[in-house]
VOKE-846254 format. One record per residue (C-alpha): x, y, z negated; residue in one letter. Coordinates in steps of 0.05 Angstrom, whole numbers. Layout:
REM residues N
+--------+--------+--------+---------+
!   east !  north !     up ! residuo !
+--------+--------+--------+---------+
!      X !      Y !      Z !       a !
...
+--------+--------+--------+---------+
This chain:
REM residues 280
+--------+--------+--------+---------+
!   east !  north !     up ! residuo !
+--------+--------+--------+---------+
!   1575 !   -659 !   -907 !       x !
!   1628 !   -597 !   -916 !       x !
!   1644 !   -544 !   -899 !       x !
!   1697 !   -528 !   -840 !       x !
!   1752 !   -468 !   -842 !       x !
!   1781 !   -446 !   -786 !       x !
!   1852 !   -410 !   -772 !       x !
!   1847 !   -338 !   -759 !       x !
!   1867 !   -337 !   -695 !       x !
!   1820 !   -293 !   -662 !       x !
!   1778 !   -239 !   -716 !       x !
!   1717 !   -282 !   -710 !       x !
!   1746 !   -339 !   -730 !       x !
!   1769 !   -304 !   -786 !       x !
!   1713 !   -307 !   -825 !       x !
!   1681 !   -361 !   -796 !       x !
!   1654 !   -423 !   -836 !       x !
!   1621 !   -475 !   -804 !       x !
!   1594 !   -552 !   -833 !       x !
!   1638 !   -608 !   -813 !       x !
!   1584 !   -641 !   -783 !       x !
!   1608 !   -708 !   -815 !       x !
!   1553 !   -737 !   -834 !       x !
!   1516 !   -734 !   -765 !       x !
!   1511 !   -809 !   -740 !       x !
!   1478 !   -796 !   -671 !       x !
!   1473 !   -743 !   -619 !       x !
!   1425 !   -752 !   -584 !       x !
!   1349 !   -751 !   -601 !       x !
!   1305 !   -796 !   -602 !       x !
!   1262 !   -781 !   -539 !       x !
!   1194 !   -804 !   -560 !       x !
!   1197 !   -768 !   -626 !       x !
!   1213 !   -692 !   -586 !       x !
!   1169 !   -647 !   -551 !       x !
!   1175 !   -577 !   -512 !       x !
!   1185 !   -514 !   -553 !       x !
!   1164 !   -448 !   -518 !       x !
!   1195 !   -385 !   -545 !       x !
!   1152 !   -320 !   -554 !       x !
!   1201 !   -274 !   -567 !       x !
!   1172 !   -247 !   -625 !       x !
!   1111 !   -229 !   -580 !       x !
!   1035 !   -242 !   -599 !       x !
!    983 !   -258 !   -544 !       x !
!    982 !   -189 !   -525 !       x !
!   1052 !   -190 !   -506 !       x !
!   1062 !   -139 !   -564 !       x !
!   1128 !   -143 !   -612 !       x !
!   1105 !   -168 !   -681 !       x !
!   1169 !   -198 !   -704 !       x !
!   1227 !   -148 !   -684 !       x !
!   1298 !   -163 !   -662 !       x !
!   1278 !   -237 !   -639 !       x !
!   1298 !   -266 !   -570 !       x !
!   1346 !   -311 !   -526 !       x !
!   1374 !   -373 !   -556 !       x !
!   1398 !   -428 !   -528 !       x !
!   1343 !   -476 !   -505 !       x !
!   1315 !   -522 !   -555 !       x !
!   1261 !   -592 !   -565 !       x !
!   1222 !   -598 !   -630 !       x !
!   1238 !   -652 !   -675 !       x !
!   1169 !   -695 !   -691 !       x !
!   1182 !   -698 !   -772 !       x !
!   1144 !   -746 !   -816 !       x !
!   1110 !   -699 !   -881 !       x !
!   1065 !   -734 !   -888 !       x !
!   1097 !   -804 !   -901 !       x !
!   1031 !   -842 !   -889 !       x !
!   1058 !   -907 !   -873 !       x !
!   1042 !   -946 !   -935 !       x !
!   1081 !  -1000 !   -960 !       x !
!   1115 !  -1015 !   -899 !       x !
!   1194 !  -1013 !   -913 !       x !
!   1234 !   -973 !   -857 !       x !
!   1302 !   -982 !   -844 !       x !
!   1345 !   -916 !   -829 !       x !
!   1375 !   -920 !   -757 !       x !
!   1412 !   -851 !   -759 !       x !
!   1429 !   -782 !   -789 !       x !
!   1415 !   -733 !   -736 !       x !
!   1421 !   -662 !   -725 !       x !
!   1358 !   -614 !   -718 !       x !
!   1365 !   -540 !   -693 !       x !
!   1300 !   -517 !   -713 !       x !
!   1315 !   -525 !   -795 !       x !
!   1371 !   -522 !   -837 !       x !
!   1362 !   -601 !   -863 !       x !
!   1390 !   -659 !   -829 !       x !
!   1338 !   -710 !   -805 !       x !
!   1342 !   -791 !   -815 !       x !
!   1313 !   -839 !   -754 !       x !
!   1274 !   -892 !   -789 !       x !
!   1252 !   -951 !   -760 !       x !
!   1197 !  -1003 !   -800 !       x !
!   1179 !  -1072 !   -792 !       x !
!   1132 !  -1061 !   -742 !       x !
!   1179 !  -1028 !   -695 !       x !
!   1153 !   -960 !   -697 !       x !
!   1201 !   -904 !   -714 !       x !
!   1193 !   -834 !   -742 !       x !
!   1235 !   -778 !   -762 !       x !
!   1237 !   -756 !   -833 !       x !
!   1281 !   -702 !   -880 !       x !
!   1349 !   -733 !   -898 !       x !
!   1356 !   -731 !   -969 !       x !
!   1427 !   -738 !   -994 !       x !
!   1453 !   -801 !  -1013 !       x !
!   1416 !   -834 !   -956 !       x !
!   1467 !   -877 !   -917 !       x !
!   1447 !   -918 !   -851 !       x !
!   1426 !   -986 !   -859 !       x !
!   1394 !   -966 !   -922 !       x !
!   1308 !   -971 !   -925 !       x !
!   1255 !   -927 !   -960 !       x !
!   1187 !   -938 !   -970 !       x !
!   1124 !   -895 !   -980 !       x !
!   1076 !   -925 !  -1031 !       x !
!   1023 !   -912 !  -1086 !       x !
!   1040 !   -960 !  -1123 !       x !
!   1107 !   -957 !  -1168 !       x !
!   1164 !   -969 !  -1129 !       x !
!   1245 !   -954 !  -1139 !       x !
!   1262 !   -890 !  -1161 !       x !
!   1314 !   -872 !  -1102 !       x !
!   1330 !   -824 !  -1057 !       x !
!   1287 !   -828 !   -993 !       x !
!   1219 !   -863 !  -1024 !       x !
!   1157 !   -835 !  -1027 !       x !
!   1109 !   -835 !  -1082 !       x !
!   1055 !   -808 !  -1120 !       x !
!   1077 !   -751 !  -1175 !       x !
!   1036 !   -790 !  -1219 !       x !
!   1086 !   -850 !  -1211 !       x !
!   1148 !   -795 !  -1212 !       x !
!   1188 !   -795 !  -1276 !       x !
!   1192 !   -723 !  -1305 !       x !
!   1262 !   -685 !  -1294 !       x !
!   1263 !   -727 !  -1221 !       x !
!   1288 !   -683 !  -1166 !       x !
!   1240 !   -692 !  -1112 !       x !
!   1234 !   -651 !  -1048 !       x !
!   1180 !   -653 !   -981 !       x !
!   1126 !   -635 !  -1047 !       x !
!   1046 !   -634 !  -1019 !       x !
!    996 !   -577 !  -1043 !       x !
!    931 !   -622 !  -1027 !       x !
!    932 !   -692 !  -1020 !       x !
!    944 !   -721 !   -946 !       x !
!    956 !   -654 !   -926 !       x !
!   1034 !   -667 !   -914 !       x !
!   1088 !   -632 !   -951 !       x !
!   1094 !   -559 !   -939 !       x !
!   1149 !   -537 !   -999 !       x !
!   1220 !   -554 !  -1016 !       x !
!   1244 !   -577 !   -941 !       x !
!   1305 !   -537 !   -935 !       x !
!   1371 !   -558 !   -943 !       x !
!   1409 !   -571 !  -1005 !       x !
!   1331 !   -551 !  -1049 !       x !
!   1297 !   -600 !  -1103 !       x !
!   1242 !   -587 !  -1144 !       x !
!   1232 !   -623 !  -1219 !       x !
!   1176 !   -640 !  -1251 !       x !
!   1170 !   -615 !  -1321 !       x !
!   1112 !   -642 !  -1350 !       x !
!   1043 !   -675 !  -1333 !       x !
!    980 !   -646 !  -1372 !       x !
!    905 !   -678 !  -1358 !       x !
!    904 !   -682 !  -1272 !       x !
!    960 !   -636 !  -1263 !       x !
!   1038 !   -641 !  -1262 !       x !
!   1083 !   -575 !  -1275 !       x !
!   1139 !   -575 !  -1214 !       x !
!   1193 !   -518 !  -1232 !       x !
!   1204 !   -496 !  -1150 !       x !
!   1275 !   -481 !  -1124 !       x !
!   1255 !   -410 !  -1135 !       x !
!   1247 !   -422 !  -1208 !       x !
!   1164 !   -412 !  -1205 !       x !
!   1133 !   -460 !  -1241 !       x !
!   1073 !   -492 !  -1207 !       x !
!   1009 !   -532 !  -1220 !       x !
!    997 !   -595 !  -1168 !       x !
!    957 !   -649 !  -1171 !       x !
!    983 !   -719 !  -1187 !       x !
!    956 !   -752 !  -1134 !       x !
!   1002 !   -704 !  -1085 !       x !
!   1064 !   -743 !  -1052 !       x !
!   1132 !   -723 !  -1068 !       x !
!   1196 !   -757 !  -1034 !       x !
!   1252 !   -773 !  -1084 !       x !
!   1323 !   -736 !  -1078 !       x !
!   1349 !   -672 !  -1069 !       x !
!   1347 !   -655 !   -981 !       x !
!   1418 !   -664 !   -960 !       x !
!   1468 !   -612 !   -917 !       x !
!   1480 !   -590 !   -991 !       x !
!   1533 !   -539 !   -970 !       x !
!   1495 !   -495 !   -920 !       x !
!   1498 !   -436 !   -965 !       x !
!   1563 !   -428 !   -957 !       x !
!   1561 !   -429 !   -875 !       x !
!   1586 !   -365 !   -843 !       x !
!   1576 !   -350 !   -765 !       x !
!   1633 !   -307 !   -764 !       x !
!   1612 !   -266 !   -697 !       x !
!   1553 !   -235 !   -669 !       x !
!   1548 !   -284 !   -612 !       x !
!   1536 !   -345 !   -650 !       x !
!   1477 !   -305 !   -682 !       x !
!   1450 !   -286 !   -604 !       x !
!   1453 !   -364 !   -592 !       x !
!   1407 !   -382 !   -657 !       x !
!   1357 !   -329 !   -617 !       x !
!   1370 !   -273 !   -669 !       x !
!   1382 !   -198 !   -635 !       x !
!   1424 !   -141 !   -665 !       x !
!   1384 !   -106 !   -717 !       x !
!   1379 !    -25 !   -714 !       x !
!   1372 !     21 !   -770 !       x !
!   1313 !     56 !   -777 !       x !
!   1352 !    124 !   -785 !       x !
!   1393 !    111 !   -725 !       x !
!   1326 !    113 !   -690 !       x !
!   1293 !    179 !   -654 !       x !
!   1219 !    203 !   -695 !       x !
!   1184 !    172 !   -635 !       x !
!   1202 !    104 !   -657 !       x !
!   1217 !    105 !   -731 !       x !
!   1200 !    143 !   -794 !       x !
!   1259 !    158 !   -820 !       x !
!   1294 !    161 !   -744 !       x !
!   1324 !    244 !   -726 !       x !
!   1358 !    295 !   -760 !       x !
!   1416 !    327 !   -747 !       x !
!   1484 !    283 !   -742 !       x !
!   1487 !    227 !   -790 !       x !
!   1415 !    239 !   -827 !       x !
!   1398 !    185 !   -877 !       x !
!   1328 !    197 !   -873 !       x !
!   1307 !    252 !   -924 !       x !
!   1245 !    200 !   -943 !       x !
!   1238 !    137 !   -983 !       x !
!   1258 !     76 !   -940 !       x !
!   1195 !     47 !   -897 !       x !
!   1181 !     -3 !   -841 !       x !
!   1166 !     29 !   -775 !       x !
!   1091 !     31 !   -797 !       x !
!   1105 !     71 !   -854 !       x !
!   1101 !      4 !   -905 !       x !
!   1153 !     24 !   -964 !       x !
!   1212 !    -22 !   -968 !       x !
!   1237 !    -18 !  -1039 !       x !
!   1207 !    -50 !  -1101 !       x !
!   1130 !    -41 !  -1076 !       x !
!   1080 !    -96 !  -1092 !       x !
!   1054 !   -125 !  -1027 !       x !
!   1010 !   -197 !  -1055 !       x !
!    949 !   -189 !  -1059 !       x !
!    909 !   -226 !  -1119 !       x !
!    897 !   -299 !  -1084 !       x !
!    856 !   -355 !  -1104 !       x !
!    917 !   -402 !  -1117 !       x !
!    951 !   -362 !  -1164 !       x !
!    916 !   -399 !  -1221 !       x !
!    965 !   -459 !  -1206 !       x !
!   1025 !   -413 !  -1226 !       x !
!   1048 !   -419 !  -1296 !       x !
!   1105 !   -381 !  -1287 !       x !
!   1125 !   -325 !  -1243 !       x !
!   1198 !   -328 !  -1197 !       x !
!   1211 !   -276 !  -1238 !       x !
!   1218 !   -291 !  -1294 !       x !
!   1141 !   -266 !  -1311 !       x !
!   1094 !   -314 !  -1359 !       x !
!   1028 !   -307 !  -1335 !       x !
!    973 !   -298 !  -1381 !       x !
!   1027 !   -279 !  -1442 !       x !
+--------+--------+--------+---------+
């Protein structure tokens, strides 16, 4: 779990920076747990671009991952640390008493041979275990973090993130996110304990535009580079910068303007990313 320099001996390799990789066990999936993944090329059912500057890739097969950790009190046993190219976490093969096996988020500190166990009751405090945030000490990192109960987690699941609980007022516990938002959730919500391993993927650089093409990611064009027909600010005369405010090609303003729209859920956030107290 590093990071790998290479030589310079060609200019992409220059200022490429890739991980090591060491920490992969296996390579090869476990069959049962993958299924198909069909690309869309940033196309919607009308065969219309919604997503720009999306296609090719090399060929891939989803990853079945366990969020929801609904196996209760049933200890698993970690088979492997595997690779998964559709996220930017490493994935554990666990296998439980009763032979069945399931993918879940590798959190670091996880070795093979080790087991984890999901559980409403209070269990160890390691990395790996799944609990309650009512059972979670405050100032615990904890990652794979549910919004409703049973619905599975849907935050913190990228690598190297962790949130903490802060406190735990009346039905609610305050989780400070990676992002630094502090957040309402329920108690009864399940958490996994540990920070998500591949710690050091920040600091991975692809060095060349063709490693980018094989992730499925296409040059991007500037708008002002563009002719009229297809861009706001595309035209002009030489190298034009766009004589208007920078925009999306529907005209939507890219700098600094407030795009969320006043939602339901924004009574669960205490504080504001930025920095912003709400209600103060």
């Amino acid at each position: 779990m590093g990071i790998k320099q290479y030589k310079p001996r060609t200019p992409a390799l220059r200022w490429t920076a890739l991980s090591d990789f060491k920490e992969i066990t296996k390579d090869r999936p476990e069959k049962s747990l993958t299924e198909s993944l069909k690309k869309t090329g940033g196309r919607n059912s009308q065969g219309r671009i919604t997503s720009r500057w999306r296609g090719g890739g090399h060929k891939r097969r989803y990853r079945i991952v366990d969020f929801k950790r609904n196996k209760m009190d049933v200890p698993g046993k970690v088979l492997s640390i595997e690779y998964d190219p559709n996220r930017s976490s490493r994935i554990a093969l666990v296998e439980y008493e009763d032979n069945e096996r399931r993918y879940v988020l590798w959190p670091a500190g996880l070795r093979v041979g080790e087991t984890l166990i999901s559980s409403t009751k209070e269990i160890d405090i390691k990395p790996g275990n799944a609990m309650p945030l009512k059972n979670i000490p405050a100032g615990t990192p904890i990652h794979n973090l549910e919004l409703r109960k049973g619905s599975g987690g849907k935050i913190v699941r990228s690598a190297g993130s962790y949130a903490q609980i802060l406190a735990k007022e009346e039905s609610y516990a305050h989780i400070k996110l990676p992002s630094g938002e502090v957040r309402l959730i329920e108690l009864n919500c399940m958490a996994t304990i540990g920070q998500i391993g591949n710690i050091d993927h920040d600091a991975v650089s692809v060095g060349k535009a063709g490693r980018s093409r094989w992730c499925g990611r296409m040059p991007r064009v500037r708008g002002v580079a563009m002719n009229p027909v297809d861009h706001p600010m595309g035209g002009g005369e030489g190298k034009s910068s766009g004589g208007r405010h920078p925009c999306s090609p529907s005209g939507q303003k890219a700098k600094g303007l407030k795009t969320r729209k006043t939602k339901p859920s924004d009574r669960f956030i205490v504080k504001r990313r930025k920095s912003k107290v709400l209600g103060a």
